[in-house]
N, C-alpha and C positions, 0 to 999 in steps of 0.2 A: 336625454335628460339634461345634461350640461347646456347644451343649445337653449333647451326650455328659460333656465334657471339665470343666465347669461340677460334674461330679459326681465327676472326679477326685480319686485320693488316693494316696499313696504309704503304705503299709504294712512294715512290717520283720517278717518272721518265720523259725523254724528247720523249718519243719516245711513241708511241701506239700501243700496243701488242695487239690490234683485234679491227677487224672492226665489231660492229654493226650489231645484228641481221634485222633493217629494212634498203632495198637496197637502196642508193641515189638515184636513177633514182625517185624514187616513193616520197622521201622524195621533191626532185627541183620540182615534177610535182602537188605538194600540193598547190593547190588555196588556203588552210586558213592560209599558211604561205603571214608575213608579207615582204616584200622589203630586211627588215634590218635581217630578220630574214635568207630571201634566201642568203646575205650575208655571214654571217657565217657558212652557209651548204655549198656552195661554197667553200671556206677556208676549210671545215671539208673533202667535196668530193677529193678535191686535195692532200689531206694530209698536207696540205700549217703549218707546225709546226715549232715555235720558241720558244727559249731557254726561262725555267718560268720566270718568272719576282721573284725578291725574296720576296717580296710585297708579291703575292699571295703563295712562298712556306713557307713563316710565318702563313698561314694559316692554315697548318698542324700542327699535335702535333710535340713540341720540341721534344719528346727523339721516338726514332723508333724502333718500337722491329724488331729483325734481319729478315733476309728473311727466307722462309719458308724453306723446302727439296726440292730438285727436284719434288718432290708428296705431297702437303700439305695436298688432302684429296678434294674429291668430297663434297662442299656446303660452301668451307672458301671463306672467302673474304676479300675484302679489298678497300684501295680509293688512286688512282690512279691519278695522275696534271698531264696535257696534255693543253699545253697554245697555240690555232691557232691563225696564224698572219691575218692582212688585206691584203685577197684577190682582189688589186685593188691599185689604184692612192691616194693620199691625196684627203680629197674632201675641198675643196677650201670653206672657211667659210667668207674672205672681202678681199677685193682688192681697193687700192689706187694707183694713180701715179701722181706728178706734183712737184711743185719745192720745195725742200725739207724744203726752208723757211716758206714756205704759209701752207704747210701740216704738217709739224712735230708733231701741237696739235693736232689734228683731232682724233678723240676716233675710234676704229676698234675694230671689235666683235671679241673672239678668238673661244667663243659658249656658247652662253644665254646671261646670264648677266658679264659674264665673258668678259674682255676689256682689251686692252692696245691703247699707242699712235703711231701711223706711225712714230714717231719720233724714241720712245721707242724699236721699230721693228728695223726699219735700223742699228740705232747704236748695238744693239745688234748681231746683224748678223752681221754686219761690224767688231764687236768686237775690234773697234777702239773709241779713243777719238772724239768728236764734231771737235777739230780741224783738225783733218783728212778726213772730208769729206768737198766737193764743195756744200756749202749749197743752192748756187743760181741755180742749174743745178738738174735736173729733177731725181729725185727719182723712185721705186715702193715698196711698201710694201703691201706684202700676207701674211694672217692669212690661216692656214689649220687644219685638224684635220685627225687621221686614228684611227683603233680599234685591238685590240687585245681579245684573247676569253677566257679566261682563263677556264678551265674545271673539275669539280672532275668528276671521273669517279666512280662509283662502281661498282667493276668487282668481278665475282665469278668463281671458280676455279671448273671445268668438261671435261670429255674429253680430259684430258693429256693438258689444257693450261688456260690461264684467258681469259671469256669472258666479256665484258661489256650488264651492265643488267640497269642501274641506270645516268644520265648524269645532272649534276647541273652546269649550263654555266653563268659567268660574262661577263659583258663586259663593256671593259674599254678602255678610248677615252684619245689619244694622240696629244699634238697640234705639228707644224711644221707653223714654221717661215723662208719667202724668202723675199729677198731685192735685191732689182740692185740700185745702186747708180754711182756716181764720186766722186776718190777720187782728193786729194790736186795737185797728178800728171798729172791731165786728163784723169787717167786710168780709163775706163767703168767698174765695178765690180758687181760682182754678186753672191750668195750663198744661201742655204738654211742651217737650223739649224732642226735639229729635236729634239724635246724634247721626248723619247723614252727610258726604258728601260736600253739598249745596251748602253746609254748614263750616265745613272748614275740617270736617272727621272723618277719620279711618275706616275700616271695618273691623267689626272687633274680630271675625272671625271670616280666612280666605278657604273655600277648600278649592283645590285647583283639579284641572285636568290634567290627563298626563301626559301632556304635551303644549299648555299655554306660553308657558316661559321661551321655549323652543320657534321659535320663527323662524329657522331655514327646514326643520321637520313640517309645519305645516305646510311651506312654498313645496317641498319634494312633494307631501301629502297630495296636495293641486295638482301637480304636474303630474303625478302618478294617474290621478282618478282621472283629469284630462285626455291623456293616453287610453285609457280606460273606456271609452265611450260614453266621454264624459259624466260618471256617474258623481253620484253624490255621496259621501259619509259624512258618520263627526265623533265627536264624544265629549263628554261633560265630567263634571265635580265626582259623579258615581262610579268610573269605570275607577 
């Protein structure tokens, strides 16, 4: 195991250098997966891949020892960020509409206990002052939410390429803000805001695995299943 691990390395990339020892077809047709879980195999089946978030490539060690040789040697390994996007639409979490006087206060879930005011929504989205919008004329304000998958991989090097042996998945939930309003000119407007990423935002909400933070547990995790005949495990946000 020391031997193995002696050849460790932790890698950063956007892209996924090998599919998975067990086939999707078998993984979508698993009854003990959950809804939210088929979700993300979806996303994984497609290849459906978006740029890390830096959030989770801080998760990595600061300093990176350099990459291997073209041959680093049958049993080295390493951990691997591969971030899948939300395969699918925002799922719509509250929805309000009527006249922007009478609802401005009205409290709107964004998800749990987590709140803003349909007031709060519009002007935001409007990204204009109160006197710029027709307060007496009928508004809509939608709270939404989408996911992102974030991924270590631990992959081991056989076979002239790295295979993934080891899969530690987050997942982390994005909100999305839409509004139709009138402004001061009569003009009907409309827009949506994503808080995403690609935008400069957080997620509002991380649930982790129980082992993402951990990156010398996934390298062992590898080196274990390796040894193993090479099989494949993982675990996600659920366990």
């Amino acid at each position: 195991m020391k031997k193995l691990l002696k050849k460790s390395i932790v890698s950063l990339t956007t892209t996924c250098l090998l599919t998975i020892s067990i086939p999707f077809a078998a993984l979508a047709s698993d009854t003990s997966l959950l809804p939210e879980q088929l979700d993300y195999m979806q996303s994984k089946k497609n290849n459906f891949i978006v740029p890390n978030d830096v959030i989770d490539e801080q998760s990595l060690p600061k300093v990176y020892i350099k990459p291997f040789a073209e041959n680093p040697g049958d049993g080295a390994t390493r951990v691997n960020l591969t971030t899948y996007g939300w395969y699918g639409a925002p799922i719509v979490q509250d929805e309000e509409s009527g006249s922007f006087d009478l609802k401005k206060d009205i409290v709107m879930t964004i998800l749990g206990a987590l709140t803003t005011t349909f007031g709060g929504i519009v002007l935001s989205v409007a990204d204009m002052a109160l006197s710029n919008v027709e307060t007496t004329q009928t508004a809509t304000a939608k709270t939404m939410i989408s996911y992102n998958y974030p991924t270590k991989q631990g992959q081991a090097w056989y076979s002239n390429t790295w295979h993934t042996l080891f899969e530690s998945t987050n997942r982390n939930t994005y909100k999305h803000y839409y509004s139709l309003w009138m402004d001061k000119n009569k003009n009907t407007r409309q827009y949506t805001v994503d808080y995403v990423p690609a935008n400069g935002y957080s997620a509002i909400k991380v649930e982790a695995a129980p082992h993402y933070y951990d990156n010398n547990y996934i390298l062992q995790q590898t080196a274990y299943n390796y040894a193993q005949s090479k099989k494949y495990t993982d675990e996600d946000w659920l366990d």
